[in-house]
Structure formats: structure tokens, C-alpha cells
N, C-alpha and C positions, 0 to 999 in steps of 0.2 A: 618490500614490494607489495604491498597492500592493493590490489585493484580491485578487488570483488569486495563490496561492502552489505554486508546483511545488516537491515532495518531491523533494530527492538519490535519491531509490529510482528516481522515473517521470524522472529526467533517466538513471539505468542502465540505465532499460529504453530509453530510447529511442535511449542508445549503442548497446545491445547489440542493436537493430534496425536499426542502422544501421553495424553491424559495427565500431563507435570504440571503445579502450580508453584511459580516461579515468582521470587523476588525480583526487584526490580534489580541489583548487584548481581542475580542468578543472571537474569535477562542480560546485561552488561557483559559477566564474565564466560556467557556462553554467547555473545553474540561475536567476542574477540576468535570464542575456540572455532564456531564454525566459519569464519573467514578465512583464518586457518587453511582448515583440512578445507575447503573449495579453491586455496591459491595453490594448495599443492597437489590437485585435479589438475587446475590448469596447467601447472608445472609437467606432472603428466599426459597432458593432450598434447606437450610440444615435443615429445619423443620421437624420433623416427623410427619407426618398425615396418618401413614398408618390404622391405627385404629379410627379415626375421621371421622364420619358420614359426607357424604357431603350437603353440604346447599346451595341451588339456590335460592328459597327466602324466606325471614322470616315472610311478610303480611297475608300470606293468600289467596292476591287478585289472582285471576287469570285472563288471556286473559283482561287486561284492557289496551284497545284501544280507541284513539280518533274518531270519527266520521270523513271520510275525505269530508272536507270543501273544495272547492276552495278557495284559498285565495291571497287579493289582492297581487303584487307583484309592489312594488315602485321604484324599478330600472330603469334607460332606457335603451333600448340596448346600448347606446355609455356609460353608466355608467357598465353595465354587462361586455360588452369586455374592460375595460378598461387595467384589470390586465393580461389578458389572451397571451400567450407567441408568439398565432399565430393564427390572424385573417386573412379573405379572405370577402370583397365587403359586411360587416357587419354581418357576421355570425364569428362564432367560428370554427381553421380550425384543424383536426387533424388527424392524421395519419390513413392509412386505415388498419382494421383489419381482410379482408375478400377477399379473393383470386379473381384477376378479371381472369373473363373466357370470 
């Protein structure tokens, strides 16, 4: 029951947001998987739950939060920026999002 068909193109866009560099058999055999999991959304949007109580959580627990800890971080900068797409003089560089006046 194949009805949603994802394009090789929107399986590279969605590598190339996801910083993956993909074969083209990657491209192929991940264009199959996400058809897939989007025919079984659809599967799921044809449910009726108009009358089905909705359920957020079923413990009981409520507000359970951790304590916040500092905690140690074992990275080094040159290990932190290593993946990062645009560095500047050791820091991480990134677009500005706030109007210079």
C-alpha cells in the first residue's frame, strides 16, 4: 500500500540537514525506510479516537526533576568544535540573529 512516495532529492535534503553523506544505495535504501514509517503516520491518522479519553501519563509521578548538578564535561574545545560546520580562532561561529544597529 505504498502511497506516499519520497523523492531521492527530499531523502538529500534531509541527509544534508542532518549533516549525513549518503551513497546513492544509502539514498535508495533509506528512501524505501522513510516511506515506510510515513505510510504507517498515515495508517495512524485514520484511527478513531474521537471518543477516547486522552492520556499524558499513566504513573502518577508528577513534576519529577532531577536536581541540577554541574557536571563534569570531558570534552576539549578542539574535541567540541571538531564536527562543527564553522569555526572562528576556537570558538564556534554562527550566523547572526539580531539586527546590528
Amino acid at each position: 500500500m505504498k502511497t506516499t512516495k519520497i523523492s531521492p532529492q527530499k531523502v538529500r535534503q534531509v541527509a544534508k540537514l542532518a549533516r549525513f553523506t549518503l551513497t546513492d544505495n544509502e539514498i535508495h535504501k533509506f528512501q524505501g525506510q522513510l516511506e515506510t514509517i510515513l505510510e504507517h503516520f498515515e495508517t495512524l491518522g485514520k484511527v478513531q479516537v474521537e471518543d477516547v479519553e486522552a492520556t499524558y501519563q499513566t504513573t502518577g509521578i508528577k513534576n519529577a526533576c532531577r536536581d541540577d548538578k554541574r557536571q563534569h564535561c570531558s570534552l576539549t574545545q578542539k574535541e567540541a568544535l571538531q564536527n562543527a560546520p564553522n569555526t572562528q580562532k576556537g570558538y564556534f561561529k554562527v550566523k547572526g540573529i539580531l539586527p546590528e544597529n
